[in-house]
Structures are given as C-alpha cells and as structure tokens.
C-alpha positions in Angstrom: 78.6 -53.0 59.2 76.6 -53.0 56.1 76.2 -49.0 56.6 80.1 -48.7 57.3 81.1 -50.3 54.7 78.7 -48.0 52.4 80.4 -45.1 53.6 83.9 -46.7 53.4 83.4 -46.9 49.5 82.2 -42.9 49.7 78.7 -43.6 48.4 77.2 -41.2 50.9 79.7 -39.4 51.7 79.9 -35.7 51.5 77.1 -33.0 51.2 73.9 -32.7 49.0 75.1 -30.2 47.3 78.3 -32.4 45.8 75.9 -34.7 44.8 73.8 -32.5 42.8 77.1 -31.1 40.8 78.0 -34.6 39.9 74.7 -35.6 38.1 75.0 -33.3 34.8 78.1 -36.1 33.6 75.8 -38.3 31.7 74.0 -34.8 30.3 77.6 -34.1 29.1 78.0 -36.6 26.7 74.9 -37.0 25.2 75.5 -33.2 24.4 78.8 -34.2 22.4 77.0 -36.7 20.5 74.0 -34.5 19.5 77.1 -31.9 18.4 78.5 -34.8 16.5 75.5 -35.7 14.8 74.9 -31.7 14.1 78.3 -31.8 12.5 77.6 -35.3 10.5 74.0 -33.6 9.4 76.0 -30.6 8.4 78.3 -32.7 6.4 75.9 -34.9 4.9 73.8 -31.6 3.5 77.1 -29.8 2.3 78.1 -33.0 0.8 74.6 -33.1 -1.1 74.9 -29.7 -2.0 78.6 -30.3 -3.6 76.6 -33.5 -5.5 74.2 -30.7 -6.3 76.6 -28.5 -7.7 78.8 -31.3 -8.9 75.5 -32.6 -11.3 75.0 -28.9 -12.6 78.6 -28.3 -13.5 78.3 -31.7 -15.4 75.1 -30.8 -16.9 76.6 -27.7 -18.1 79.3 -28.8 -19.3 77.6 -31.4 -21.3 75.6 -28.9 -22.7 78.3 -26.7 -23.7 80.1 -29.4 -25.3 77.2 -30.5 -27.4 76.9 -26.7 -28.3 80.5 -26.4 -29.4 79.9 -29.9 -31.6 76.4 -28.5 -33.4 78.4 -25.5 -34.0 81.0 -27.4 -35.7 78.4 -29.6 -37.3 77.2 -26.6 -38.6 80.3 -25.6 -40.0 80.8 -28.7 -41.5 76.9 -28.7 -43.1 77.7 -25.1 -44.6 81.0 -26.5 -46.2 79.5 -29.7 -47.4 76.6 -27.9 -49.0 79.1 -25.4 -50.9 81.4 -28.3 -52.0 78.4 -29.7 -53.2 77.5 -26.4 -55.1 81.0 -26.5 -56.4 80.6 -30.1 -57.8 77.4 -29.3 -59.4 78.6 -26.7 -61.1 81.7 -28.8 -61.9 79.6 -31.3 -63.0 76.9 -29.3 -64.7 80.0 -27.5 -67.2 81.2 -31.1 -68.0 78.4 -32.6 -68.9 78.0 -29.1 -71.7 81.2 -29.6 -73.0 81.0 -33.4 -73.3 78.1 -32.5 -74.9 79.2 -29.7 -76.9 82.2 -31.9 -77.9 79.8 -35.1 -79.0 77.5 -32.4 -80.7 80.3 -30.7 -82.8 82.0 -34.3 -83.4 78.3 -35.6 -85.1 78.3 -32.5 -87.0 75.5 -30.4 -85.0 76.2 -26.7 -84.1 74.5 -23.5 -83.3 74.4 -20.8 -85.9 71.9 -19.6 -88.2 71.2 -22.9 -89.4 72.0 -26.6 -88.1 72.9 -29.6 -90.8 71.4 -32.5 -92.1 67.8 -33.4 -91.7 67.0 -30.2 -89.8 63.2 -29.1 -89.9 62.7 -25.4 -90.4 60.8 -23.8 -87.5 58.2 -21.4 -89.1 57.1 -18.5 -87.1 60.4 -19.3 -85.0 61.8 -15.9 -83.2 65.0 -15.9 -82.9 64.9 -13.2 -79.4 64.6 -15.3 -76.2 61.4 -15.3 -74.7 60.5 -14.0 -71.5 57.1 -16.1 -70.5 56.0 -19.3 -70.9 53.0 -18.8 -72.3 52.5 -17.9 -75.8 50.2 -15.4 -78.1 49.5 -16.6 -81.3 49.4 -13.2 -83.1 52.2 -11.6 -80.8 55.0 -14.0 -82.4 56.9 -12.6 -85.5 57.6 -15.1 -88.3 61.1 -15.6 -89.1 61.9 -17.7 -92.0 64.7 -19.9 -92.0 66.2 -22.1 -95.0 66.2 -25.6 -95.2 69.5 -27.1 -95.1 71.0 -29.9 -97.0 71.2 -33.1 -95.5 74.0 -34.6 -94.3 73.9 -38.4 -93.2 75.2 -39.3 -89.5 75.6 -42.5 -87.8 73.0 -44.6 -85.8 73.9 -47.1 -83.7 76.5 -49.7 -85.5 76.0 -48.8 -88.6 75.6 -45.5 -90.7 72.4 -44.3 -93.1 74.9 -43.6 -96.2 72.0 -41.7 -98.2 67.9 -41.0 -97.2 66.2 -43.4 -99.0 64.0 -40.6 -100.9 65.0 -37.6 -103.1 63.2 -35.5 -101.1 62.7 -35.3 -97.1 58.9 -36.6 -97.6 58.4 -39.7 -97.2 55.1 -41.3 -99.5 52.5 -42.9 -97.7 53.6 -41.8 -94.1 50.7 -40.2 -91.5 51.7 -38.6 -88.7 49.9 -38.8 -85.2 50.6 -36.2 -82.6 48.8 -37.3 -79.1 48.0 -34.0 -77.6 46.9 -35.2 -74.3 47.5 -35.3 -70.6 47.8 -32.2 -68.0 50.9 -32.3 -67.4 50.6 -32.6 -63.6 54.1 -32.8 -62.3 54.7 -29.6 -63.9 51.7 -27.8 -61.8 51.1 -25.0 -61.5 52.9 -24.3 -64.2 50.9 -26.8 -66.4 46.8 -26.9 -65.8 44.3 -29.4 -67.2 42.7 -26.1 -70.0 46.3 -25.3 -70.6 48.7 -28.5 -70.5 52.6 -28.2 -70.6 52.2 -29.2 -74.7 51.1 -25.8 -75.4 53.6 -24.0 -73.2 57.3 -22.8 -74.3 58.9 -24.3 -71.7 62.0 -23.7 -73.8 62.1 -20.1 -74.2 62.5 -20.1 -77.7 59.4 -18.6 -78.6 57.3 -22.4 -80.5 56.0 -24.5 -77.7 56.2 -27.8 -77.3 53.5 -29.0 -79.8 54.7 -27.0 -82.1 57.9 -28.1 -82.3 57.0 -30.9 -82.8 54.6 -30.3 -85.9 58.0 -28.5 -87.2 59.8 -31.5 -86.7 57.7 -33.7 -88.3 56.0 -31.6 -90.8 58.0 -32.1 -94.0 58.2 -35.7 -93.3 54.3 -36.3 -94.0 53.3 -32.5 -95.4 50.3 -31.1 -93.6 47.8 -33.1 -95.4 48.9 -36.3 -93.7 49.8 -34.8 -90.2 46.7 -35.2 -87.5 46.3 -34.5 -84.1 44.6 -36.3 -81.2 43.3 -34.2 -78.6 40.5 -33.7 -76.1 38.0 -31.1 -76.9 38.9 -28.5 -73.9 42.2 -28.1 -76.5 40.7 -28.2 -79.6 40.6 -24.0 -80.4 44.6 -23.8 -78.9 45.4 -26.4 -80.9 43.8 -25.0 -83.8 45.4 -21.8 -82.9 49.0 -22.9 -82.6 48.9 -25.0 -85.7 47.0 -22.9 -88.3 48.1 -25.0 -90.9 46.5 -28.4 -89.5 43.6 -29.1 -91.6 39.9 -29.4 -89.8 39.7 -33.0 -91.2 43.5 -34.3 -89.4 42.3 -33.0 -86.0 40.7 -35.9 -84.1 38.7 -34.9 -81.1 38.1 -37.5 -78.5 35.3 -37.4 -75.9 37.3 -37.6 -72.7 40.9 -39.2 -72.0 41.2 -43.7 -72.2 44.5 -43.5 -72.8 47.1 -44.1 -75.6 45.8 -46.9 -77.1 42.6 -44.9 -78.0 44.1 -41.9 -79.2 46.1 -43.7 -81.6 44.0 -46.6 -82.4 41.5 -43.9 -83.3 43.9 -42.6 -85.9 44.7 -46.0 -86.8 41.1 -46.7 -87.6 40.2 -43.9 -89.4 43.7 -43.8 -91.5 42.8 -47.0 -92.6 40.0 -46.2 -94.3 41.3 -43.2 -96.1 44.5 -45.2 -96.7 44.3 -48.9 -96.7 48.1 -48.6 -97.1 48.5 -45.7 -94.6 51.8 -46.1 -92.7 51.4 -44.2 -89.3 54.3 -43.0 -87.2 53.1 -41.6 -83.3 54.8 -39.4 -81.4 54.0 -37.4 -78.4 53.3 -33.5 -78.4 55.0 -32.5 -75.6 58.6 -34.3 -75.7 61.3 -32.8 -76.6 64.0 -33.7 -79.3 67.7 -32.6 -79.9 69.8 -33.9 -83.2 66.8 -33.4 -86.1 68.9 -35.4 -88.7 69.9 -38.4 -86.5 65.7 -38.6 -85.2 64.9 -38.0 -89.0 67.0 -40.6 -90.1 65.9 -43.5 -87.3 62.0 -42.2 -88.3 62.6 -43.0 -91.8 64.6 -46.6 -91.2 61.7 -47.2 -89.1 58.9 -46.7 -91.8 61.5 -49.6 -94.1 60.7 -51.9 -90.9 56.6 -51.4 -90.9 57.0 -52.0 -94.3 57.6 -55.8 -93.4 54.6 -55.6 -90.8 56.4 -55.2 -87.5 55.3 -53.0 -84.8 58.5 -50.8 -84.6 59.7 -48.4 -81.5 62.3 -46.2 -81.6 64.9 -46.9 -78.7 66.7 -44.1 -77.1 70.3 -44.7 -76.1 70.1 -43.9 -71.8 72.3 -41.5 -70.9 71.9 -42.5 -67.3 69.7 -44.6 -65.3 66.6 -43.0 -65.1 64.2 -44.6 -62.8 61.3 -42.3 -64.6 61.3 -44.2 -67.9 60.4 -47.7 -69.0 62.8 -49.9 -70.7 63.3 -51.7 -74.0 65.7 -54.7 -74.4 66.8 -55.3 -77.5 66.8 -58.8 -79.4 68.4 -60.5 -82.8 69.1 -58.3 -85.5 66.9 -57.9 -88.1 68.9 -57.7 -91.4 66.8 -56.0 -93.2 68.8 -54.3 -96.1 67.6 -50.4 -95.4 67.0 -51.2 -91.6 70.7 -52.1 -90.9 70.3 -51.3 -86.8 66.6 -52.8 -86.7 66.3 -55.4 -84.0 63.1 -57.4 -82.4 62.2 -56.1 -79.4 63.4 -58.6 -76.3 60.6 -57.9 -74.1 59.6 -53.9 -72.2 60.4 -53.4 -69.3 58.4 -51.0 -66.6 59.8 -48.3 -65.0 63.1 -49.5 -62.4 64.3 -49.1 -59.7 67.8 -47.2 -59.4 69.5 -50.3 -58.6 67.9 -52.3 -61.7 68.1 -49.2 -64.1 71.8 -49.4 -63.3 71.9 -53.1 -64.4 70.3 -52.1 -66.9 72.7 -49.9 -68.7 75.4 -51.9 -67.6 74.4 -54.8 -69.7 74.7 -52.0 -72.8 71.1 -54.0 -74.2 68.7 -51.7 -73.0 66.9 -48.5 -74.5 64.7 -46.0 -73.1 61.3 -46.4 -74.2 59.9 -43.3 -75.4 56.6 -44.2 -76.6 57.2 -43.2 -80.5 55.9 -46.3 -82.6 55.4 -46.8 -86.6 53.5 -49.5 -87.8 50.7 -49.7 -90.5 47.6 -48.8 -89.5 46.1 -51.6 -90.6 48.3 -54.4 -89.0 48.2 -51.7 -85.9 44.1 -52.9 -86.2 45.2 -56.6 -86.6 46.8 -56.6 -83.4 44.5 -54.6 -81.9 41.7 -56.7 -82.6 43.8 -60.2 -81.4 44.8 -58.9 -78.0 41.6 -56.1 -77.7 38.6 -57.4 -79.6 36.5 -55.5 -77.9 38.1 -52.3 -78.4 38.6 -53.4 -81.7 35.3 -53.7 -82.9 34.4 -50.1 -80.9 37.3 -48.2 -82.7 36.4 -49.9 -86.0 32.9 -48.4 -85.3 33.5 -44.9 -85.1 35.8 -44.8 -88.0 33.3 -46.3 -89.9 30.9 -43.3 -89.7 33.4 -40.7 -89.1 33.5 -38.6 -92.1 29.8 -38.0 -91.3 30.0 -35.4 -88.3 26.1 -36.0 -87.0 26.5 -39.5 -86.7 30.2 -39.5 -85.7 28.9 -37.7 -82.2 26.1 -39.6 -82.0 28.2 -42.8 -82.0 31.0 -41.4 -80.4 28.4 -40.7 -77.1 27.6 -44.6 -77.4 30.5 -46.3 -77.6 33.7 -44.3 -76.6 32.8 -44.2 -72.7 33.0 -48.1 -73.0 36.4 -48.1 -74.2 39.0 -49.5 -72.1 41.5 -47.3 -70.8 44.4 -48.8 -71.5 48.4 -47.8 -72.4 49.6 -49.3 -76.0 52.6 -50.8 -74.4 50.2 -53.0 -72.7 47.5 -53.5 -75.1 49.1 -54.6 -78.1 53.1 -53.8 -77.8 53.7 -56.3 -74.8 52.1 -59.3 -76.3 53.3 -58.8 -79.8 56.8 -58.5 -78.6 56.1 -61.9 -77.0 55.9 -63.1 -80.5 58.6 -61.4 -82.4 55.9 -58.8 -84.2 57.8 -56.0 -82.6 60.5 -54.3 -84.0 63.2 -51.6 -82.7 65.0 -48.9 -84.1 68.3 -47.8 -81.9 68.8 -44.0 -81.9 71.3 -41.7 -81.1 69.5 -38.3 -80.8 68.8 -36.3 -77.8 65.2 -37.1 -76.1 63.9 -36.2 -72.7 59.8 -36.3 -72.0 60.0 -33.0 -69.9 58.3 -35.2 -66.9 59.2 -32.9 -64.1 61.1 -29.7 -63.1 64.0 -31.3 -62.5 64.6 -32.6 -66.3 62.8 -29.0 -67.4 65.7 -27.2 -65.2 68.5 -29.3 -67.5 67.1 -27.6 -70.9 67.6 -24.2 -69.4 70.5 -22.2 -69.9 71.9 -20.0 -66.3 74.7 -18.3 -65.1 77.5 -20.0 -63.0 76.2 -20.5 -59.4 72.6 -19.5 -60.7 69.0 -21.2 -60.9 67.8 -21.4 -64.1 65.2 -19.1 -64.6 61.6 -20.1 -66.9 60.6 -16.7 -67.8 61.4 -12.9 -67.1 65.3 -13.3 -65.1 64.6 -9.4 -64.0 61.9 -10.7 -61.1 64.5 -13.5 -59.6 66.9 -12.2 -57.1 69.1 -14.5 -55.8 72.4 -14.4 -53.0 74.5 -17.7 -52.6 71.7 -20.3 -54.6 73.2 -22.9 -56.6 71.1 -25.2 -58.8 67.1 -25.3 -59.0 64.8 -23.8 -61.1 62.3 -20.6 -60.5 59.4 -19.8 -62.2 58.4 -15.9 -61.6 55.0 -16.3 -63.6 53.3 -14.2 -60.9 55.1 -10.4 -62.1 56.4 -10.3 -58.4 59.5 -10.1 -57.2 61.3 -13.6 -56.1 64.6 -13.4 -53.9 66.2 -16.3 -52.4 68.8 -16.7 -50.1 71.3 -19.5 -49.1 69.0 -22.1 -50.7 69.9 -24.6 -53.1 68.1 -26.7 -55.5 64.9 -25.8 -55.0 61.7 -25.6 -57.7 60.1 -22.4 -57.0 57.0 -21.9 -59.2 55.0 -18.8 -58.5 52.1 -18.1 -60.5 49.2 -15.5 -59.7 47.2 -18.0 -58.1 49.0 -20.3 -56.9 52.8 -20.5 -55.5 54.6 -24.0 -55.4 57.6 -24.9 -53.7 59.5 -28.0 -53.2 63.3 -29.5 -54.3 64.7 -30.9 -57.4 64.9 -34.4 -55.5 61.6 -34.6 -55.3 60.0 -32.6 -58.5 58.7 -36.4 -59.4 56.1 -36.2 -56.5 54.3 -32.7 -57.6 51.6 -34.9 -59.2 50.4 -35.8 -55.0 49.8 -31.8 -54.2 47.5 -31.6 -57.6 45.5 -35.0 -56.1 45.5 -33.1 -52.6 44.1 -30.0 -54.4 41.7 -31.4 -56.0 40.5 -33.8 -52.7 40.2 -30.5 -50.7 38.4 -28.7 -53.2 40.8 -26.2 -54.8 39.8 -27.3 -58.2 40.0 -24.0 -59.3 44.0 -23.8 -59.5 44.1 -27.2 -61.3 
C-alpha cells in the first residue's frame, strides 16, 4: 500500500531518463543569482569609477577655480602696487611744494645766493657731481658772497636782530665729532672711509665739510676742532685744509660721545677758562642756515647762565629712529625768548608712542647738538662720572706736550667708559633743571639710512633717485628707491619698486626702503663670517 501510494503521488513514476532532465532546476537558479551578483559587482565597480571620475572633475575644478582667483589676485597685486606708485609720487610732489611753499614763505630760495645767515661754501662747485666720493685737488673753488642777514622766526617768538655786529660770535669753540662708520649706509660707507667724508649730496662738499662751512664763521678757524679717530686723521686733514694741527683732537679708539666731547671740553678749558663750546655732528645734514644760525646763537645766551642747552628740532613726522626731547617751563631769559628746560629725554619710540608724541605738540627731536661751557660741561661731568672725570682732566692736563700726551693717552683712555652724553651727564642734569632747550625751525635729518638719504636726492617722476653717475641706471616701470651704481657697471631694473640697490666694486647690496634701518645686521654678519675686508 505504502508502495501504491508512492506511485499514486508520481514519485517513481516515469523513466530514468525524465528524472535526470529534472535535476538541473536548482542549478538554474543559483545561475541567476551568480548573474545577478555579476551585474551588482558590475554596478558597484562602475559606480566607483563614476566616484572616481566624479573626485577628479571636482579636483579639477577646484584647481581651476583657485587658478582663475591667483590670476585675479594677481591682477589686483599689479594694480595695488601702481596705485601705490601713483600715491608716492602724489605724495612725494606734495610734500616739495609744501616745502617749496614754507621755504619761499620764510624767505629761503635757490639762486646764486640764499638770505640771512647763510655760510658761504668755499671750494663749492656749482656742476652736480657724479660720484660720491671726493678728490681733494680735483674740486674747483668757486667763491660765493656772503649775504646779508635777514632775521626769521623760531618757534613763538622772532630773533629781531643777531646779537653781534658781525656773524662771529666771541668766545664760542666749535666741536665737530668725526666719528662712527656709518654702518647702515654699507657698502656705501666703510669703517677707513665713513659716510662724513662722502658727498652723499651730490653737490660736490661732503658731509664734514659742510658742516665746517656752516659753522666756520661762527667761531673762525682758530676756535673750530675736530674729534676724530686716527684711521681719519690725513682725510680729515685733507678735506679741511684750513683746520689747524692744534684743533684736531685724535682719540685712540672709539668710547663714545661723551669722550669725544669731554675731551674737547677738557682741553678747551684750559686754553679758555671761559670757553663756550657748541657740538655738532659731522655727518648730519642741515637745511635753513639763518634759522640754525640764529637758534646756535640764542643757545650760546642760555650757556651763558650755566645750563646745559640742546637744540630741539620741530618733527616733521614720527620717526621711530630718533630720540625725543620734551620740553618744560619757559625760561625768560631776555635774548633766549624760546629757551625752555628740558622735561626729561626720551629714547627712541615706538610708532605708536612717536605718534603721541607729536600729538601732544611738546616734543622735539633730539639731535644730539649741545652748547654749554666747557667748564660747567666738566662740573657735570665730574658729579655724575668722576671717574671719567678725573681721566679726561688727566690728558688735558699734559696735552700740549705731544710725547707725554701719547704716553698718557696709552694709560688711561682704554679705561674710559664708553658711554653716550645723553646718558652720562644730559639725563641726570635734566633731572635737575640744569638743562636747557632751544626750539628750532630749520631743516635737520642725521642721514641714518638709505631711505632718509633717498629723500635729499632729486629724480625724475616715476624714477629712483640715483647717488652718482644716472647714465649706468636703467630702469622700466620702478617707482621709488634709491640706486647706487658705484661699481662703473651697468644697473637695469624692472618692475621693482622701492628698492636700495648699492653696487660697489666689491661688494653689491640689495634690500628695500622699509627695511634700510636693518643694513647695520649684514655688516655684523660680514664681519662674523670673515669678510672683513668689504667692511
């Protein structure tokens, strides 16, 4: 029954051979699933191709975009940098008429001759020079007439006549400090041949001598010395042929200001117990001769009274290179009518603080320049530096007698302390109303740097200015910045502007205006990698 009922449902029924064709129906489906999956792992691989292709369209994409946007950051750089050009050009021909205009409103021009208290410049050519660097017996002499003097204003109130009858004032010593190289102005300016015996002006008397004709007639050349190390002596000597071998002071080695013109003070106030000595530095440079005149000789009325007098420079911006002076009561002396005590100094600022600075309207640049007696200039000195005192005191004592002069100098002047005057004696004496200051309205820049060197320079519109022959600088689209072809080759520029480019036959120097402070770090990297040579 069991067996019947097995074939009733058809489980063996029929032959072998049916039974055989039916097995492949499992086989069948397990086919259509491996196609399926073929098709899903086809999919799945096309799909991570299009990912693929999906990443490298957005890859190139983003590259092209941030090609389209440096392209028109580009642009934008190129017309930033010529609207800049544009202003500083705008800017540069303001500031010369301003200037021009304040110039011909004081009574300064141009010509043959300026008016006032104008020093005559012998040995002055009038051609423009085409090097820096000056021959003593190549420069013709050109003699040009005093002028009269005509009185300007200083400050608040105005000199209404020069105290003397004639431009010499009795019983004033000059001091020129003739020291320094001059290191942000490398290569231009070496230690044998610092930036005070360079023309850095063009106009054919370099920077120390200007300054002797400037001064000059104020003290005649019997009362005008120099201070100076001995590498400069026979320049010196050469450049001023009418300093007498007695005025020129010859220090052993550099200490510093207070040194150099205690030195002088020392010495001075032997020869001249009443010696009043005015110092001033032989490589700045001046513009206005009547109105620095004038302040020089209101100056000498303040030492008179034994003060300790500077002569403050109105700022003209703030400078961050220069320290400060801030002025105090008024004096009310009766022919020093802008004399004031000195506040306090102040170091060099910061831009923000220099700002303040002028903002306030009390401030003056400090530019070093003092007048004092010599002897009260000793009196300080030996309160605040005893010790410097007594060595200074000691050399001038034997001085006059050249055998023992060396032989004390080689004793005592290496124990000198190296120290500025601001600090040694001006500081502390301001501290206690000793120190007086003279406002002034003349032109003054220390020629620090290339930058400030670039502004005395004249050039054409869109132009660097140009320190020496303009026939070796070639220049296409270069705005601002100065070049210095000192080499005899050929210097061409391109699309670059601002730049300091100082190229000598031994050395080639390049860098910006913005940063014509920081020259002073390649001459210490020169000389800690050995290139002492080019120093």
């Amino acid at each position: 029954m069991s067996f019947a009922h097995s074939q009733g449902l058809g489980l063996t029924s029929g032959s072998p051979k049916q039974t055989m064709a039916r097995a492949p129906v499992p086989t069948g489906v397990e086919s259509m699933f491996e196609k399926i999956m073929d098709v899903v792992t086809k999919s799945a691989r096309e799909i991570s191709e299009l990912r693929q292709q999906c990443a490298e369209l957005r890859m190139a994409n983003s590259n092209l975009e941030r090609l389209v946007k440096d392209a028109a950051t580009a642009r934008e750089i190129s017309e930033l940098r010529q609207q800049c050009a544009e202003l500083r050009m705008a800017n540069s021909n303001l500031e010369r008429l301003v200037k021009d205009a304040a110039m011909n409103q004081n009574g300064y021009y141009s010509g043959t001759h300026t008016p006032g208290f104008v020093t005559p410049a012998p040995g002055s050519p009038k051609i423009r020079a085409k090097s820096p660097f000056l021959s003593p017996n190549s420069i013709p002499s050109i003699v040009i007439p005093p002028a009269p003097y005509v009185p300007s204003p200083l400050g608040d109130n105005a000199l209404t006549s020069y105290p003397f009858t004639a431009r010499e004032i009795p019983g004033f010593y000059v001091v020129i400090p003739a020291g320094g190289a001059g290191t942000r102005l490398w290569p231009l300016s070496r230690e044998e041949h610092p930036k005070f015996l360079l023309d850095v002006s063009l106009c054919g008397r370099s920077l120390l001598q200007a300054t002797w004709d400037r001064l000059v007639p104020l003290s005649t050349p019997s009362r005008t010395t120099v201070v100076a190390g001995p590498a400069h002596s026979t320049a010196i000597c050469n450049q001023l042929p009418e300093l007498q071998p007695h005025n020129l002071f010859t220090e052993p080695g550099p200490k510093d200001s207070m040194a150099a013109i205690g030195l002088a003070a020392a010495v001075l106030s032997r020869r001249d117990p009443n010696a009043i000595i005015g110092s001033f530095a032989a490589d700045h440079m001046i513009h206005g001769d009547d109105a620095f005149l004038s302040a020089i000789a209101e100056a000498v009325e303040v030492a008179q009274d034994n003060y300790l007098v500077t002569i403050g420079i109105a700022p003209s911006h703030p400078a961050t290179g220069f320290g400060y002076v801030r002025l105090g009561e008024h004096l009310s002396l009766p022919n020093a009518p802008n004399a004031r005590l000195v506040g306090s100094f102040k170091e060099k600022p910061d831009a923000r603080t220099a700002a303040q600075y002028l903002a306030t309207g009390n401030y003056r640049w400090n530019a070093g320049m003092f007048v004092t007696r010599a002897s009260f200039l000793m009196e300080l000195l030996n309160e605040y530096k005893p010790e410097l005192y007594e060595g200074l005191t000691r050399i001038a004592a034997c001085w006059d007698d050249e055998g023992l002069r060396q032989t004390t100098l080689s004793e005592v002047w290496h124990s000198l302390e190296k120290i500025p005057i601001d600090n040694a004696v001006a500081e502390p004496a301001a501290a206690q109303g000793r120190v007086a200051v003279v406002p002034a309205t003349f032109g003054w820049d220390d020629v620090g740097d290339f930058s400030s060197l670039s502004e005395m320079l004249p050039a054409e519109a869109n132009q660097p200015k140009v320190l020496g022959d303009q026939r070796l600088v070639l220049t296409e689209q270069v705005a601002g910045g100065i070049v210095v072809p000192g080499s005899g080759r050929l210097v061409a520029c391109l699309g670059v502007d601002d730049l300091v480019i100082v190229d000598m036959p031994d050395a080639l120097m390049v860098t910006t205006r913005a940063r014509s402070q920081e020259v002073k770090r390649l001459v210490k990297k020169c000389r800690d990698q050995g290139w002492k040579t080019v120093l």
